[in-house]
C-alpha positions in Angstrom: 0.0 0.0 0.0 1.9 3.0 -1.2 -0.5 5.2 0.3 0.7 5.3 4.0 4.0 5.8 2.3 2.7 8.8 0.7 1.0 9.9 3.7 4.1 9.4 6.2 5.8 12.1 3.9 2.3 14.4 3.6 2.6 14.3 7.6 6.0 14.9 7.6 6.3 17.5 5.5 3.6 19.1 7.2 5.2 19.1 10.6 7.9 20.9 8.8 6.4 23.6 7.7 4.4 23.5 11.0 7.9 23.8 12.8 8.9 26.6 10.6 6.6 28.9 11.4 5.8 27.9 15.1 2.9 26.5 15.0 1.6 24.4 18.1 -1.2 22.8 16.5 -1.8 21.5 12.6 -6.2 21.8 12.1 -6.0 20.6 8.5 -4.2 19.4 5.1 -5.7 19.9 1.8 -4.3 18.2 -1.4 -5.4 17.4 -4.7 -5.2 14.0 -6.2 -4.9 13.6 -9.8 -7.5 11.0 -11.2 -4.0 9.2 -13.6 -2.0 9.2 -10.0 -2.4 5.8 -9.0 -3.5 7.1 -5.4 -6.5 5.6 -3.9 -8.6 8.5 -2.5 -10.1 5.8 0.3 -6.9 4.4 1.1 -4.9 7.3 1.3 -7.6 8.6 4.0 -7.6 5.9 5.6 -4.1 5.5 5.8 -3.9 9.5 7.2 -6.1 8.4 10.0 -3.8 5.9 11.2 -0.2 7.8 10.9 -1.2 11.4 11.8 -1.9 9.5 15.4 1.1 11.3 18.1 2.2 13.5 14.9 1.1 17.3 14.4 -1.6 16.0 12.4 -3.4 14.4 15.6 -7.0 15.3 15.1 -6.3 17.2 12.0 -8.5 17.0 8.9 -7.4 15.6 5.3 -9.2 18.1 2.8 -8.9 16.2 -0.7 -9.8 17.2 -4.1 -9.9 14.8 -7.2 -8.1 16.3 -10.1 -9.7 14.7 -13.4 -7.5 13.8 -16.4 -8.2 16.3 -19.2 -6.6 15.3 -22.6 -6.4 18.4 -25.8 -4.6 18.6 -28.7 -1.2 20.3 -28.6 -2.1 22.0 -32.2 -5.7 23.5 -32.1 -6.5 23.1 -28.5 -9.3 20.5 -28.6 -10.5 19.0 -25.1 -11.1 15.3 -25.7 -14.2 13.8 -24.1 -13.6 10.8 -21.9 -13.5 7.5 -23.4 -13.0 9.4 -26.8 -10.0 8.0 -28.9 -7.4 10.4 -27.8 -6.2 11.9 -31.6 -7.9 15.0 -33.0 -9.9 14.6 -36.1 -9.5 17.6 -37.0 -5.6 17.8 -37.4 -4.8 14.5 -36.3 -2.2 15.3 -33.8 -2.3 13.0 -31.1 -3.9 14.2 -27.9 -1.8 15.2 -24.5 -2.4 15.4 -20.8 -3.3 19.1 -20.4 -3.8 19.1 -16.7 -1.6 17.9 -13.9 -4.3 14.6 -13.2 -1.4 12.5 -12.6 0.0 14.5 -9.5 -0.4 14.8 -6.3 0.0 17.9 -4.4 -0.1 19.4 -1.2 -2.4 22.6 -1.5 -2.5 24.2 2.1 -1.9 23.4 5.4 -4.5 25.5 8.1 -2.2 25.7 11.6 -2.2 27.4 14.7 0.5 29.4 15.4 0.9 31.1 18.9 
């Protein structure tokens, strides 16, 4: 389960940045999961519930958006429809991934600082 792996270094790097600026408390994370990540949306929450336990993420909140994949054409800037063979009709070029739906990123972290 890559997940908790994932998570380990979500909660860690949120406990440096907590550390950083002082904070005493950590009240939520919000990241965005790209829909081509590989990340499971339920396992990666349920994996945060076990590891933020005696971290600065103790009783914080995971906040998580889905990022859907959105394919266009480099040439004319056609948005492909899911499930639609990904090459444009109208100039054949083949289609590319035009949003970042195979990341995942760490948007925000809400903290309490003194």
């Amino acid at each position: 389960m890559h997940e908790y792996s994932l998570i380990q270094s979500l909660i860690s790097r949120a406990g440096e940045e907590a550390r950083g600026h002082g904070a005493t408390r950590i009240h939520s994370l919000s990241i965005r999961v790209g829909e081509l990540s590989g990340v499971e949306p339920d396992l990666l929450t349920a994996a945060f519930e076990i590891a933020r336990q005696g971290t600065p993420c103790d009783g914080a909140a995971l906040r998580l958006t889905r990022i859907p994949a959105v394919w266009s054409c480099p040439r004319c800037g056609r948005v492909f429809a899911a499930g639609e063979v990904l090459r444009c009709a109208a100039c054949a070029a083949p289609a590319q991934l035009s949003d970042g739906a195979d990341a995942l990123m760490l948007d925000s972290i809400e903290m309490e600082v003194p």
